[in-house]
ZAMAR-97424 format. One record per residue: y, x, z of N, C-alpha, C, CB in turn; residue in three letters. Coordinates in steps of 0.05 Angstrom, whole numbers, plus 5000, padded with zeros to 4 digits. Glycine has a CB too. Layout:
N
YXZYXZYXZYXZALA ...
% end
This chain:
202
522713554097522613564068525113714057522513284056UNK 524913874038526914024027526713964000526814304032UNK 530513913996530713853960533114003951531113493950UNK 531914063923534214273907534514093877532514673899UNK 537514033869537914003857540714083841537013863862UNK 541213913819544014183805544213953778542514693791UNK 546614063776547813953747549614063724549113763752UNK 549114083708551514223692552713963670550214553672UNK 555514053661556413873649559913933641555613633667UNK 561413783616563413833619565813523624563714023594UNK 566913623639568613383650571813433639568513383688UNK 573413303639576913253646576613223664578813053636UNK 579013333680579613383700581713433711578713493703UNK 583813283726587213343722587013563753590012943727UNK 588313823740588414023750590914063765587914163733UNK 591414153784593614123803593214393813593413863827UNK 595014603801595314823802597415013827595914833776UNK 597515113842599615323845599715633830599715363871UNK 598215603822597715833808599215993779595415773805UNK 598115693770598715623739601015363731595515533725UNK 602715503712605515393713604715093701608215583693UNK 604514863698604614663694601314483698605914673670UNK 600614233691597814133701597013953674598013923732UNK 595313843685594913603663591213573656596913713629UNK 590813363644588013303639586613613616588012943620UNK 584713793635584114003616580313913623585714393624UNK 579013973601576814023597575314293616576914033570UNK 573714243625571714383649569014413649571814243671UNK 568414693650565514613649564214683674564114743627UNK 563514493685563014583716559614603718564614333740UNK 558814693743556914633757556314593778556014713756UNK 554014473788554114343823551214393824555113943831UNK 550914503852547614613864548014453891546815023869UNK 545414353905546014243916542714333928547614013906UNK 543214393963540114353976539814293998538514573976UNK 538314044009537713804028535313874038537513514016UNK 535613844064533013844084533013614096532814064107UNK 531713464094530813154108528813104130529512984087UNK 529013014149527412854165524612644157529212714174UNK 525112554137523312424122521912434096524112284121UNK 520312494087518912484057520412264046515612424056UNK 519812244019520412113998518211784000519812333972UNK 519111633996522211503992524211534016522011173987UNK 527011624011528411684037529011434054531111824033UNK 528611384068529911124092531911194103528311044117UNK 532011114127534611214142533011594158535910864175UNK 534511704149533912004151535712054184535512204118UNK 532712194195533912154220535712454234531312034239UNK 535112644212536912894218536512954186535513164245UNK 538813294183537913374150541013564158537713054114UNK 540713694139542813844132542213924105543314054150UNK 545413934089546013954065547914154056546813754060UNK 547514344035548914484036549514303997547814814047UNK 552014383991552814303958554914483957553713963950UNK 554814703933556814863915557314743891556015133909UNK 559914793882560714653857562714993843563214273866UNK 563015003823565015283811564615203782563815673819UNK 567415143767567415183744566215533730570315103740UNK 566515413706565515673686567415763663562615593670UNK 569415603663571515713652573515863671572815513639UNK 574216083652575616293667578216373651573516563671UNK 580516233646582816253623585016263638583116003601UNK 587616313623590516353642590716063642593616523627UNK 590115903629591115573633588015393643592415423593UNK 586415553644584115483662582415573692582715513647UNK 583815703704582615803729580415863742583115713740UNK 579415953748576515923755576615743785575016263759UNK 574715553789575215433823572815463833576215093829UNK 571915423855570515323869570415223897569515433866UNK 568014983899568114853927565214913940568814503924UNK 565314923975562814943978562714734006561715263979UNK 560214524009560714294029558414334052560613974013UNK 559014294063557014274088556314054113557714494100UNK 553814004113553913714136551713824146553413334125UNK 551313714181549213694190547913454199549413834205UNK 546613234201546613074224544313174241546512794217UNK 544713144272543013124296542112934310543813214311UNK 539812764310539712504327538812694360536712234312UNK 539312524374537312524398535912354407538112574418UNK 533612394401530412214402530112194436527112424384UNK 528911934444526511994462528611814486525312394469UNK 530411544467532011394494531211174485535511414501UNK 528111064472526910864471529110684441526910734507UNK 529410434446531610324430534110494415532810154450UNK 534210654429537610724432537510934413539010854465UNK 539911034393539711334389542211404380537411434370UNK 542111604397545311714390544811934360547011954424UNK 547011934353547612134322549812284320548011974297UNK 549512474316551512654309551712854292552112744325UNK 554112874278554112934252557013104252553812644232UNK 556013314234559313474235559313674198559213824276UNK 561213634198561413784159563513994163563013514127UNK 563914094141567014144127566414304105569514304147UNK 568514334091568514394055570914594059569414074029UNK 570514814042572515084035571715074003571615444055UNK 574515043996574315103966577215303956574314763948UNK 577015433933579715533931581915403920579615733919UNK 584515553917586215373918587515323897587615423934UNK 585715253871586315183849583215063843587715423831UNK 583114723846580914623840582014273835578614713865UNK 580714223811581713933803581213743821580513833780UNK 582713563831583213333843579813133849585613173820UNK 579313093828576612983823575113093844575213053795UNK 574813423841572813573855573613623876572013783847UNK 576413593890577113703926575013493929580913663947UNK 575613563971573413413992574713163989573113524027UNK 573812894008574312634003573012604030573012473974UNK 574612374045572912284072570312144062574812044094UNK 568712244073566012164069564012354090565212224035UNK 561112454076559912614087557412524109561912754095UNK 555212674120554012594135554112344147554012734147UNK 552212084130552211834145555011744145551011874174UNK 557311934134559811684115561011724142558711254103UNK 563611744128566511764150567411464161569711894131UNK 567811504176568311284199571211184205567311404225UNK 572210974190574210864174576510964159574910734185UNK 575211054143577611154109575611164094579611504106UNK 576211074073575110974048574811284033577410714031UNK 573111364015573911664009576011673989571511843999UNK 577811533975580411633960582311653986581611413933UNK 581911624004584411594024585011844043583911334043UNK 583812104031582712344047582812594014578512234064UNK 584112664003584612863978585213153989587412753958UNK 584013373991584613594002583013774003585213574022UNK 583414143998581614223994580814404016581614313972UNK 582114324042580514324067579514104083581614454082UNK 577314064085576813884108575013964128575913664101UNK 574913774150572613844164573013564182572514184181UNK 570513474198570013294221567613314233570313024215UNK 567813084255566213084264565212794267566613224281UNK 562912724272562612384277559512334295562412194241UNK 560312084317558912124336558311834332559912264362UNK 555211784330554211394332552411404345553011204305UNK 552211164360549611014377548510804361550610864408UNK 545710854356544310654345542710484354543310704332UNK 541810254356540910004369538009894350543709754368UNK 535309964353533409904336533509604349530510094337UNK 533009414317532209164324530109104309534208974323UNK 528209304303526309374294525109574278526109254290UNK 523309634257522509934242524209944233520409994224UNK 526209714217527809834197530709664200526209804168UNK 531509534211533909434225534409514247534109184229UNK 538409624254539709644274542109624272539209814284UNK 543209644293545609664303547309824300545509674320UNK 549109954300551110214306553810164315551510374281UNK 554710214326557410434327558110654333558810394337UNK 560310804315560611004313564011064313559111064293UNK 563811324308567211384310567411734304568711304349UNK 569211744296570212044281572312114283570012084255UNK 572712414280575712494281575312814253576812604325UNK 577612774243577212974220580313134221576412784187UNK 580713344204582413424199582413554173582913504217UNK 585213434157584113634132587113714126582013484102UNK 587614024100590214084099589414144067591614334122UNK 591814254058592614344026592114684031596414254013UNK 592814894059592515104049590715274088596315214033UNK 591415144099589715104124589514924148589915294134UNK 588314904165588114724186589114764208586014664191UNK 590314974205592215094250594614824246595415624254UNK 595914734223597614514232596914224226600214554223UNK 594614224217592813914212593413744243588613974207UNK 594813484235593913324260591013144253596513104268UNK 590813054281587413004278587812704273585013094310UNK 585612534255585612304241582912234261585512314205UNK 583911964274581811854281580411544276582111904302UNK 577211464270576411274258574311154277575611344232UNK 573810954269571310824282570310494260572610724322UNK 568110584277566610214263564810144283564210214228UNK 564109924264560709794287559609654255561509404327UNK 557309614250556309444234552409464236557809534204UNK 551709404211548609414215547909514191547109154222UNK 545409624187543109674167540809654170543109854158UNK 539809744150537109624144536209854119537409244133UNK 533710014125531910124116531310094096530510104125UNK 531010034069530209994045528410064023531510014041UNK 527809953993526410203977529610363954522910033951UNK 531810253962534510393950535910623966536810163948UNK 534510623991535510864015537310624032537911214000UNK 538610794057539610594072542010414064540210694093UNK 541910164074544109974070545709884091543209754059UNK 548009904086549809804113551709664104551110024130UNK 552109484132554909274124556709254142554408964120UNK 559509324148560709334179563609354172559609624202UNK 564109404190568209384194568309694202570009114229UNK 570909804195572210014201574510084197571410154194UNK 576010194216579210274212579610544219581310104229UNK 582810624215582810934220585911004214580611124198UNK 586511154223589911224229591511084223591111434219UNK 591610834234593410654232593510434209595510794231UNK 590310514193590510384164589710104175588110524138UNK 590309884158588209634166585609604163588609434154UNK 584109484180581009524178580209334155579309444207UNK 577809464148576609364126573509264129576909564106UNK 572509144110568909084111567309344093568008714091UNK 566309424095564809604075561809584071565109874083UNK 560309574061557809574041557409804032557909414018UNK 554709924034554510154031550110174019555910294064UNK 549710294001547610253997546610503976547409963988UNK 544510623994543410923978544311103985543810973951UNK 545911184008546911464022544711484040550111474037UNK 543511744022541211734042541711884065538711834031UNK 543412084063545512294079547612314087546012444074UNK 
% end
């Protein structure tokens, strides 16, 4: 299944410039396109591959407004056909330029959700990872998982990024809200946490 969608709109937005001599909350009029290939028809469940592409670029173009843009990318890959079992794998990353509001940089997240960091805990307008899970059917629409990831992200490139690494285990369950999950996860040294998660269908 393939989906196209988009938004226009104007936001505040605290701007964090090198460009432009000072920052602060400025008005934006941005847009976001966004297009998904799914594994599954509508209603989404747990989507068992897809790739996503999402662009974002303001439309203001001023000396105290900049022009930005971001562009994101995920894949996930299952490998079918080990009965119960299924491994997943999933890999992104985001290039945006280097004048784009805080709000709009990348955030740990992405394909089936970053694997322990919360997404404010990840601000940057490079990223990229990767993330690898085994899943455990305990029936059509309940399982198992664990998983684990490693990402790297920087302010102007990635040759001196050190690599951040995460992991979890928890469960979900199939839904008519898209998938739901409940589990533990930690990641560079942070303390682990419980997370809840419900409607990432990707």
């Amino acid at each position: 299944s393939l989906y196209l969608g988009g938004d226009f709109g104007l936001t505040n937005s605290y701007l964090e410039s090198r460009q432009v001599s000072g920052s602060g909350d400025q008005a934006l009029r941005t847009l976001h396109l966004t297009l998904e290939s799914h594994g599954r028809d509508l209603p989404v469940f747990r989507n068992r591959r897809g790739v996503r592409i999402s662009h974002a670029r303001s439309l203001d173009h001023e000396d105290s407004q900049p022009q930005w843009w971001r562009t994101d990318l995920g894949v996930v890959l299952p490998v079918d056909g080990l009965g119960k079992w299924t491994p997943v794998w999933a890999l992104g990353a985001v290039a945006s330029s280097p004048d784009i509001p805080v709000v709009h940089q990348a955030r740990a997240g992405g394909p089936r959700s970053w694997v322990g960091l919360r997404q404010q805990e990840i601000i940057a307008p490079q990223f990229v990872w990767s993330r690898v899970g085994i899943q455990y059917s305990l029936g059509s629409r309940l399982y198992l998982e664990l998983a684990g990831a490693v990402g790297w992200h920087g302010s102007e490139d990635l040759k001196t990024s050190k690599p951040i690494f995460g992991g979890g285990v928890g469960a979900g369950m199939d839904s008519f809200l898209g998938p739901m999950r409940l589990g533990f996860a930690v990641a560079d040294r942070r303390p682990g946490y419980v997370y809840l998660q419900v409607g990432h269908a990707f």
